[in-house]
DOFITOR-303724 format. One line per field, with one value per residue (C-alpha): x, z, y. Coordinates in Angstrom, 2 decimals. Layout:
DOFITOR-303724
px = c(X, ...)
pz = c(Z, ...)
py = c(Y, ...)
This chain:
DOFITOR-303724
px = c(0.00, 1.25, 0.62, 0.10, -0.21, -1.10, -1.20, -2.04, -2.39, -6.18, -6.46, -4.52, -6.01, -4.53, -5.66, -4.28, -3.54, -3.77, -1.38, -4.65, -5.54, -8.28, -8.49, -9.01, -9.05, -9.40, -9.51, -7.83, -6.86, -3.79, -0.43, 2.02, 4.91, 6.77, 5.05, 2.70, 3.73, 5.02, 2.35, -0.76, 1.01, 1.12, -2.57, -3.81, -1.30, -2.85, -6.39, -5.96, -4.03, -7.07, -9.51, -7.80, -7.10, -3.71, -1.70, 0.74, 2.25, 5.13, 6.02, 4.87, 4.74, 4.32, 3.85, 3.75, 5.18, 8.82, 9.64, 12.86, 14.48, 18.38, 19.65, 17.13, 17.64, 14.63, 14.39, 14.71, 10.91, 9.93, 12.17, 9.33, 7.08, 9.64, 9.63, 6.23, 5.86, 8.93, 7.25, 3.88, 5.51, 9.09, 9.68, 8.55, 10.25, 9.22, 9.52, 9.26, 8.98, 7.29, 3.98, 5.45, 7.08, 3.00, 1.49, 4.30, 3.34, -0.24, -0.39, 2.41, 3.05, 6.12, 6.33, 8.11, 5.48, 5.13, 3.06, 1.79, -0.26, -2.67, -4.38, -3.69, -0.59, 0.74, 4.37, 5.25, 7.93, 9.43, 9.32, 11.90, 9.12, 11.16, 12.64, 12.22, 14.57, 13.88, 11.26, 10.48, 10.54, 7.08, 8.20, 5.26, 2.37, 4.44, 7.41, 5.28, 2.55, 1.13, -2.03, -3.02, -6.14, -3.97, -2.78, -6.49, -7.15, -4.60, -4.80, -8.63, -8.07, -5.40, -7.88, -10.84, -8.81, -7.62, -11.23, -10.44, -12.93, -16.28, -18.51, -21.75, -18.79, -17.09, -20.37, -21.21, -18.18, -18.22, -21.27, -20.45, -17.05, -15.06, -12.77, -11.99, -8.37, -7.31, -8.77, -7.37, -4.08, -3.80, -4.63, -2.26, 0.80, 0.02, -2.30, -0.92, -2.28, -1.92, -1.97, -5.24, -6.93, -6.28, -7.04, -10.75, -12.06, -11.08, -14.85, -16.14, -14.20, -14.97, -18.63, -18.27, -16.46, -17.95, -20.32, -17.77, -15.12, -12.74, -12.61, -12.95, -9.74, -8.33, -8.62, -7.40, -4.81, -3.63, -3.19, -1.99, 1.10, 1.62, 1.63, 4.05, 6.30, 6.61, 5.31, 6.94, 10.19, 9.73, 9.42, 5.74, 5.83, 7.30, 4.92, 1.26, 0.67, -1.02, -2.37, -3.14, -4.95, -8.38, -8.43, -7.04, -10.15, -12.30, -11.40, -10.29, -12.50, -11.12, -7.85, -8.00, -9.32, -5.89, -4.04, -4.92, -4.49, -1.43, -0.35, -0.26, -2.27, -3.56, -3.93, -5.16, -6.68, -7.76, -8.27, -5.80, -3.36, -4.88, -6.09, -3.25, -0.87, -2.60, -2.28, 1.27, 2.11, -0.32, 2.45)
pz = c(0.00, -0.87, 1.72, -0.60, 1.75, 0.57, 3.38, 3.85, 6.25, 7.08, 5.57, 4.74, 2.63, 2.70, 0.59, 0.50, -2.81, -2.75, -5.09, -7.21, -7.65, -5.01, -3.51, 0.09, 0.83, 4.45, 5.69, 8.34, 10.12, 8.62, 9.72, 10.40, 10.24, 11.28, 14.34, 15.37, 18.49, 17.61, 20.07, 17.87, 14.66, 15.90, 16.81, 13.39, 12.09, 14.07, 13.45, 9.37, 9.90, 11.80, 9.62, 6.22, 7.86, 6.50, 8.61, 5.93, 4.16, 1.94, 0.63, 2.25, -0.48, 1.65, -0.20, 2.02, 1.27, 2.82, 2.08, -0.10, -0.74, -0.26, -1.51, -0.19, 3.45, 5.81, 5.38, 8.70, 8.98, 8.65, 11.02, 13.64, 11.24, 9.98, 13.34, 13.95, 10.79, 11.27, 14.89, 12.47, 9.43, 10.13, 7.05, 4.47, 2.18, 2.92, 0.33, 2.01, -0.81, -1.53, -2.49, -5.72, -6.35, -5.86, -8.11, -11.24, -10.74, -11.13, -13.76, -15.57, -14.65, -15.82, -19.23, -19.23, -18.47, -16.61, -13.33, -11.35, -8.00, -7.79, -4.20, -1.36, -3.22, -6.41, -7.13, -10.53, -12.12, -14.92, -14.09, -16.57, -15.64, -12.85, -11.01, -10.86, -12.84, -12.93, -10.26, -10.73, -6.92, -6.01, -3.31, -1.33, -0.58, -0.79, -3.15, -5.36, -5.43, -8.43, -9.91, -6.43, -4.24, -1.26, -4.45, -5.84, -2.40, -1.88, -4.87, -4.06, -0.44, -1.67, -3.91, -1.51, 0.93, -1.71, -3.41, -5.94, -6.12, -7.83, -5.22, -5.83, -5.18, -2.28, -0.27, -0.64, 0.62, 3.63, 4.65, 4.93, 6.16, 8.82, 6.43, 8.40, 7.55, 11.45, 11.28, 7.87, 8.88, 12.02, 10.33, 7.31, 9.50, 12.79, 12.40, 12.24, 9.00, 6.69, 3.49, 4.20, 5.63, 2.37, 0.54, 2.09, 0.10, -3.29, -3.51, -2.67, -5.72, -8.39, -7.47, -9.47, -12.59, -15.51, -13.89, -13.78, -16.16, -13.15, -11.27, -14.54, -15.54, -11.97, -11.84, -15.31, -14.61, -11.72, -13.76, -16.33, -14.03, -13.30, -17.16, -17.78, -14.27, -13.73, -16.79, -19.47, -18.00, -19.29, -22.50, -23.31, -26.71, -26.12, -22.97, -21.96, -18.38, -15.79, -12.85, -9.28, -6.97, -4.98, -7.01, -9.69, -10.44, -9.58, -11.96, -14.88, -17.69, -16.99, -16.46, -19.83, -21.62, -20.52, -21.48, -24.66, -25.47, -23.72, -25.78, -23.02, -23.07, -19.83, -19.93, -16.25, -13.84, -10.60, -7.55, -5.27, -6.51, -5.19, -8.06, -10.15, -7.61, -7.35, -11.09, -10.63, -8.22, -9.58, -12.21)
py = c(0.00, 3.45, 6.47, 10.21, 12.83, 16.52, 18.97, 22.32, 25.20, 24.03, 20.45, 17.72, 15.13, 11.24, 8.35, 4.88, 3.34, -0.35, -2.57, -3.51, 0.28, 0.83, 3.91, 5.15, 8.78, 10.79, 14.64, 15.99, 19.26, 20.96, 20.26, 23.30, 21.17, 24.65, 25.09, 22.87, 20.37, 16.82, 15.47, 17.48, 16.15, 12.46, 12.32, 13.85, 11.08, 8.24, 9.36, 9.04, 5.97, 4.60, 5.90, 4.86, 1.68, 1.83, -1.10, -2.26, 0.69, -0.07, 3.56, 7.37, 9.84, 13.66, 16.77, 20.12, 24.28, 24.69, 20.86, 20.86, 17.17, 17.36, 14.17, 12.16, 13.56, 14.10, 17.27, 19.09, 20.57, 16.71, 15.03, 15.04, 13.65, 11.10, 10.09, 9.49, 7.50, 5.43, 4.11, 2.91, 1.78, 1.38, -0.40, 1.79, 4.12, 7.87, 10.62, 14.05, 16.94, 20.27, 21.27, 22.61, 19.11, 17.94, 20.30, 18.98, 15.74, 16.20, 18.31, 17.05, 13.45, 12.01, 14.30, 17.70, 20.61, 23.99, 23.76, 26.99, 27.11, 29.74, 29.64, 32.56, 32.78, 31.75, 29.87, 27.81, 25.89, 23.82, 20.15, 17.84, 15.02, 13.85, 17.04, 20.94, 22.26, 25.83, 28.20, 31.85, 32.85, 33.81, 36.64, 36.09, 38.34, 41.74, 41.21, 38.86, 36.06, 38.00, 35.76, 34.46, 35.66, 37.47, 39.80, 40.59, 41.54, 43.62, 45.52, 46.15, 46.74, 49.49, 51.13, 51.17, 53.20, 55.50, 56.08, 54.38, 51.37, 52.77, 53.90, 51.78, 48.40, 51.01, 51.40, 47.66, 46.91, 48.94, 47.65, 43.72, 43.97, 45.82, 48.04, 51.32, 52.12, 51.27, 48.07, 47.39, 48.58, 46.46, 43.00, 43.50, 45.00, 42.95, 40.34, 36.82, 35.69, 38.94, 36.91, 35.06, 38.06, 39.73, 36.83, 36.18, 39.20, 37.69, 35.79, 38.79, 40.71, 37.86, 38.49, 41.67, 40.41, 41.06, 43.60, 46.74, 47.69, 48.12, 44.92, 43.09, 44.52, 44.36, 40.10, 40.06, 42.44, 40.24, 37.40, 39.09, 39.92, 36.26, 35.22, 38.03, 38.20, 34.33, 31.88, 33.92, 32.93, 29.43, 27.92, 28.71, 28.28, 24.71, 23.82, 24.40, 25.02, 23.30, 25.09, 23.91, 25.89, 26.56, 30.35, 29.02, 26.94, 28.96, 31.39, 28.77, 30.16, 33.66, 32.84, 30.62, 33.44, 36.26, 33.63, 32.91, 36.63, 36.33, 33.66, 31.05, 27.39, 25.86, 22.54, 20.84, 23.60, 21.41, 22.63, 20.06, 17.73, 14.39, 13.42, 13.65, 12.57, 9.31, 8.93, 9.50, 7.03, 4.20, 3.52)
């Protein structure tokens, strides 16, 4: 039985592939493998085990931001982890890599191809069909992350408090959310999740597109940055695109449309890599 293991910030989703293809998938809370307790991480361990029922594993496949292979180390984020998992399967092989490494696989399999997240934030690469052989830094929220929903927020949030934001979309604004410029202010330079507090309003946004000239060409604008900032640095013309990603998704058919005038081909938009990455390691 092979263990894939996708995690996130809020979820992490498991399934169990069994040597004759059947699959067995569970949710659980996020793990943090940067701050969370080894004690909280083993008992979200043990509770998928149990409820996957997955006694004999051969192989542990774990996909996560901030995991970077070095030679086929444990990475040092994962050496709690790797502990944990050595105590239930202590004779499987465990493959600890990032969330980037997850998105090339499922998009791309084992054939050359460009992958890109697009989620809070955005990140993307050029996969060789066995390793990442090239990444465009995404800078995060403030130096980059172009494409990605923190972004779109910002850029509105910025505009709002500069009067910029038509004021029919302005004064519906104001009235479902908490925006005064202190309150603003205190969760972007303070608050503990800056990035997702940004990002939250990005529903909100889409709701709009297609309705006003200026948010229409605000989300396109946004991913018209990505195309031009981060894909554009790869071969294009050579390689379509496949995009994972929660915003991503959700905005496929627009995001399919700036790229085609942008020159660019998507291929597979899904919202999580699961899928794909059970593909991958079925063969």
């Amino acid at each position: 039985m092979k263990l894939i293991v996708e995690s996130g910030a809020t979820k992490t989703d498991w399934s169990a592939l069994t040597p004759d293809g059947t699959v067995k998938s569970y949710k659980t809370a996020g793990i943090n493998l940067a701050t969370m307790p080894s004690e909280v991480i083993s008992t979200i361990v043990d509770e998928a085990v149990a409820g996957l029922g997955a006694e004999s594993v051969d192989s542990v496949h774990f996909y996560a931001a901030g995991l970077i292979s070095d030679g086929g180390k444990v990475p040092e984020l994962a050496r709690g982890l790797d502990g944990e998992l050595s105590l239930l399967f202590p004779f499987a092989e465990k493959e600890y890599t990032s969330d980037l490494m997850g998105a090339a696989r499922a998009v791309c399999g084992r054939e050359a191809g460009i992958a890109a997240i697009l989620g809070t934030g955005s990140n993307s690469c050029f996969y060789d069909g066995e390793k990442i052989v090239k990444n465009v830094r995404s800078g995060g929220y403030i130096l980059g992350d172009e494409g990605g929903g923190a972004v779109l927020g910002k850029l509105f949030v910025s505009d709002f408090l500069k009067n910029r934001v038509p004021a029919w979309i302005a004064d519906d604004f104001a009235s479902r959310y908490e925006v005064d410029y202190m309150t603003v202010v205190r969760n972007v330079y303070r608050g503990d999740a800056p990035s997702k507090y940004l990002g939250q309003f990005a529903p909100y946004i889409l709701g709009f597109y297609g309705k006003d000239d200026y948010v229409t060409e605000l989300v396109e604008g946004n991913f018209r940055n990505f195309i031009e900032r981060a894909l554009k640095q790869y071969d294009v013309d050579r390689y379509q695109v496949g995009v994972i990603g929660g915003f991503g998704y959700a905005t496929r058919e627009i995001l399919r449309k700036v790229g085609a005038v942008c020159g660019i081909t998507f291929s597979r938009i899904m919202a999580a890599p699961m899928e794909g990455l059970i593909e991958y390691h079925k063969v």
